[in-house]
N, C-alpha and C positions, 0 to 999 in steps of 0.2 A: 504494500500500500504506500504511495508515495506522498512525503510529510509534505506538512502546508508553509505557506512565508511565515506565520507567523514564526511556527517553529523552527524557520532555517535563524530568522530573525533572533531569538530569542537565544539560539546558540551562540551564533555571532557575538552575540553582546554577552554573554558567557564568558565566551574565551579570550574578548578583551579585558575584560576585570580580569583575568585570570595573570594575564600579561601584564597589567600595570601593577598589581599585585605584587609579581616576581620582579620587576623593574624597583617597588621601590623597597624590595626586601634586599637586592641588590645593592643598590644608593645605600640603605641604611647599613650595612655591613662594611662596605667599602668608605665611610666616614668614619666606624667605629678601628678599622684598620690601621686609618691614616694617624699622624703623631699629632694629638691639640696642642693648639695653637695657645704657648703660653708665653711666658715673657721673654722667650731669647726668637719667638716670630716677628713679637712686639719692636721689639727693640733692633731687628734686621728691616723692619717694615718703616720706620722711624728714618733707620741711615738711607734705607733707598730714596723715603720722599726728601731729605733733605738735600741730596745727593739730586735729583732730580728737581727741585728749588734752586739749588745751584746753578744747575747749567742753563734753565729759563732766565734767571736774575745775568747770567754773562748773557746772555742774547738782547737784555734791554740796556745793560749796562752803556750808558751816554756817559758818565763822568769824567774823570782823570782818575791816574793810578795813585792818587796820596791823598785821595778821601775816603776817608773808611767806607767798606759797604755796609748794609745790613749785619750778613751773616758776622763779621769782624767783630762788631757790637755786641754781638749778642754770645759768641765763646769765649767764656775767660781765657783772661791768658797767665803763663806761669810764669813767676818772676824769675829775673834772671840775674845770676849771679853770678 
């Protein structure tokens, strides 16, 4: 006896839950894997945007070379001796 749309339908949409299902059982294991993100991410995440701040700030930089920039200002510096 051959089934009706409803039931090819009803399959279909079956076997896509079935799919996202596995997809996010997948995602969730593969996040549990990965190392969290603690504070030596933070702090590598820190140097790249400033590191990235940098080379924007050279790309507007108009001044001369003997006036402090931003960045200068704002890293202590160690006395010297």
């Amino acid at each position: 006896m051959p089934r009706g749309r409803s039931t090819f339908t009803k399959r279909q949409k079956e076997q896509a839950r079935q799919q996202k299902q596995r997809d996010k059982n997948e995602k969730k294991t593969q996040r549990k894997q990965e190392p969290e993100g603690g504070i030596g991410s933070q702090v590598d995440e820190m140097q790249e945007m400033r590191e990235l701040a940098e080379a924007q700030a050279a790309l507007f930089r108009i001044g001369t070379d003997d006036e402090p920039n931003s960045l200068e200002l704002l890293v202590p510096r160690k006395p010297s001796e």
